[in-house]
C-alpha positions in Angstrom: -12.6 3.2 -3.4 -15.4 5.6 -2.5 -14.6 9.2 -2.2 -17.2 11.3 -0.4 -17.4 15.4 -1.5 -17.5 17.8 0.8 -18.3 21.3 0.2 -20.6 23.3 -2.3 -22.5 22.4 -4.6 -20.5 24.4 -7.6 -17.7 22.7 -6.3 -18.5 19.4 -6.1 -20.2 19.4 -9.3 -16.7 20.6 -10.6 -14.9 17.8 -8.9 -17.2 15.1 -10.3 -17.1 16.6 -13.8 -12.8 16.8 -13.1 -12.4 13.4 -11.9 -14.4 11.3 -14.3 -11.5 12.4 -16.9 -8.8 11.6 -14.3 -10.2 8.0 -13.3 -13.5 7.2 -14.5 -13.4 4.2 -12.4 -13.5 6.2 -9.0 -16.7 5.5 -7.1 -18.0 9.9 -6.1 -20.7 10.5 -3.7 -21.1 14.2 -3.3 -22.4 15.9 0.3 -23.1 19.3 -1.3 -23.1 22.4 1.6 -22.7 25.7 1.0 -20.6 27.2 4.3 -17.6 25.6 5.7 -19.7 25.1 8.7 -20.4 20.9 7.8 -23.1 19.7 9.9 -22.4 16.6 11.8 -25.4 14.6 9.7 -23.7 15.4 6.4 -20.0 13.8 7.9 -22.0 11.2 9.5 -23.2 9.9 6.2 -20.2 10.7 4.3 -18.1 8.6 6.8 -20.7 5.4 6.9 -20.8 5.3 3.0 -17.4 5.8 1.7 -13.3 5.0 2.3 -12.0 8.2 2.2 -13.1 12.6 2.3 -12.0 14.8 -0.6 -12.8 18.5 0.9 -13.6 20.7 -1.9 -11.1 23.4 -0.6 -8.9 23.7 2.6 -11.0 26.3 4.6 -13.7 23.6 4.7 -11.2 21.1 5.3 -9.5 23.0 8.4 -13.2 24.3 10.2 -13.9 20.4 10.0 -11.1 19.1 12.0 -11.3 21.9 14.4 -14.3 20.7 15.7 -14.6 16.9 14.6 -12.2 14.3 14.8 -11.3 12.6 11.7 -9.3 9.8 12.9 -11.5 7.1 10.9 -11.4 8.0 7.8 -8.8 9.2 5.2 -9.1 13.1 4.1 -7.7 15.7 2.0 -8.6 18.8 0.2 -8.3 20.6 -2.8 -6.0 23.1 -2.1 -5.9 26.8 -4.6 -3.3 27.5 -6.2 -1.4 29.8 -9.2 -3.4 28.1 -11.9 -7.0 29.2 -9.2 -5.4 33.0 -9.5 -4.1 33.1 -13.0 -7.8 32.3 -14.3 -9.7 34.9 -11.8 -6.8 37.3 -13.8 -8.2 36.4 -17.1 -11.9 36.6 -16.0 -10.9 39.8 -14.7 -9.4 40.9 -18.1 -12.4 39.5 -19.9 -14.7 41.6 -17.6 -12.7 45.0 -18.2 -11.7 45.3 -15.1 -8.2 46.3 -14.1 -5.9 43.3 -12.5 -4.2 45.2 -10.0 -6.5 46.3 -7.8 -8.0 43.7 -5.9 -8.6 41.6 -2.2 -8.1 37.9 -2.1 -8.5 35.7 0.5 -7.2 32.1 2.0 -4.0 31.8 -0.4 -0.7 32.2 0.8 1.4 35.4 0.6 4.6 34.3 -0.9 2.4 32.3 -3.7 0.6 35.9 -4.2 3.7 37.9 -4.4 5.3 35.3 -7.0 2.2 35.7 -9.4 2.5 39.2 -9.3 5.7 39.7 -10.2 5.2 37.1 -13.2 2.5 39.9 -14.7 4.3 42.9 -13.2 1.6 43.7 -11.3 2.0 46.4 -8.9 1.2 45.4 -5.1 -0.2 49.0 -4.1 -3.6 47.8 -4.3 -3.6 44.0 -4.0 -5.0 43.2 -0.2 -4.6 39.2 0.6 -6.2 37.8 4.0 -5.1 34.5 5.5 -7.0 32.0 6.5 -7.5 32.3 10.5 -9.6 29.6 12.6 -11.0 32.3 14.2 -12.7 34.1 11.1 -16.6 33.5 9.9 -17.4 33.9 6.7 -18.7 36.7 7.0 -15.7 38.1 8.6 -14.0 37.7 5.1 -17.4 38.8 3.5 -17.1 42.2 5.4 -13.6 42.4 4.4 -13.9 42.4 0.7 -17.3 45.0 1.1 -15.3 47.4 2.8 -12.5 47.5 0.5 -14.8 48.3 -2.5 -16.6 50.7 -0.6 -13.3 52.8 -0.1 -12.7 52.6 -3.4 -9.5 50.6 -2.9 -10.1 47.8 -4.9 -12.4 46.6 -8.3 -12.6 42.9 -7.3 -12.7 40.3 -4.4 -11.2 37.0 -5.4 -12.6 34.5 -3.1 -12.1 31.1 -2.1 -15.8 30.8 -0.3 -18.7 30.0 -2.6 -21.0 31.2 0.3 -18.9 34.5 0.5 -18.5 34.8 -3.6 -22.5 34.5 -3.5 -23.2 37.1 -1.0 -20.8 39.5 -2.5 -22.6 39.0 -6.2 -26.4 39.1 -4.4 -25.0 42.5 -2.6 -24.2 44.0 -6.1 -19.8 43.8 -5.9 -17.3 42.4 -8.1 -16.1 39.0 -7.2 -14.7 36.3 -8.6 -14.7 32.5 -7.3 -11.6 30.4 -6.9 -13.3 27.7 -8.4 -10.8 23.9 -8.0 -9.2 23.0 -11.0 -8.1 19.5 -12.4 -4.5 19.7 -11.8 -5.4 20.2 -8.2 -8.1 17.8 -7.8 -5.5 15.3 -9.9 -3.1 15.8 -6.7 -5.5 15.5 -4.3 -6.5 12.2 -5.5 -3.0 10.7 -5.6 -2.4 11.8 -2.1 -5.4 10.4 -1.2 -4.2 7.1 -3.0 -1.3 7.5 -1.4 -2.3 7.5 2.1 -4.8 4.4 1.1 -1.6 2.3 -0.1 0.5 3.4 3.0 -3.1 2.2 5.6 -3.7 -0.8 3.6 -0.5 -1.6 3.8 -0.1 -1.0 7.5 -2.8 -3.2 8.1 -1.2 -5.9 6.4 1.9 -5.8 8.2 -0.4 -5.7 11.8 -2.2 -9.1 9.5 1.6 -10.8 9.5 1.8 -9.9 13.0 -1.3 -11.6 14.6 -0.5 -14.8 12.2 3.1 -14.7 13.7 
């Protein structure tokens, strides 16, 4: 099987390094860009050379089939999870800075609240932001500036390189949801998983025509 990356560079660099310990036999071509915007070139080649899409994150994953049919090829994401969070806390303790005050973006509420209440962190000053179709960037970019600038939070946790680099170039604290092996371990067995269940299919349509 030939998996195609999709998404930034850091990323997919971190997904190649990941998946070499989980299978070293797994064939990675890597289509590095750095905004969730994919241009059509970069799918076009990704879908021509290899069986199957693993999307660095699911913001990149969701813009994609938004705009672009995916019909022809098998795809999944790494999604962010506790174990994303939990090591932005301990960056953020390394750092100095206080853990509960910050913005984070694209992760689920309930999946927030649960974490915090496992460090008995206070929710006063912890601001989460859904992921929305609708939103740029630099919508979630704005976001995390303007809570810093009210002196509301120390930190933006984010799950967009492109947003994590703007916010470091612009001179505020963020830290990047970076994947992590157990999630890139899971997205590779459901992509295995949805291989089995297609070849499969097309074995059963194979019994079929021969009938």
């Amino acid at each position: 099987m030939h998996i195609g990356i999709v998404g930034p560079k850091l990323s997919c660099d971190i997904i190649q390094e990941k998946m070499a310990k989980i299978d070293k036999n797994v064939a990675l071509i890597s289509y590095p860009h750095e905004q969730i915007y994919i241009p059509d070139d970069i799918l076009d080649a990704c879908e021509a050379q290899c069986d199957a899409i693993m999307f660095t994150g699911c913001a990149v994953e969701n813009y994609v089939i938004s705009t672009r049919p995916l019909d022809n090829i098998l795809h999944t994401s790494v999604e962010k999870s506790i174990i994303s969070v939990s090591g932005a806390f301990l960056e953020m303790q390394k750092q100095g800075l206080d853990i509960d005050a910050f913005s984070i973006d694209i992760l689920e509420s309930q999946m927030i609240e649960d974490l915090l209440d496992s460090f008995d962190i206070k929710t006063d000053n912890v601001y989460l932001r859904k992921m929305k179709l609708e939103n740029k960037e630099s919508d979630y970019l704005s976001w995390h500036m303007s809570l810093q600038d009210e002196g509301k939070t120390n930190v933006a946790l984010t799950a967009f390189k492109w947003v994590y680099d703007q916010l470091i170039e612009k001179g505020y604290q963020s830290i990047y949801l970076a994947p992590t092996k157990a999630m890139i371990r899971v997205a590779y067995e459901r992509l295995k998983s949805k291989m089995a269940i297609t070849k499969a299919g097309y074995s059963q349509i194979a019994i079929e025509l021969i009938k």
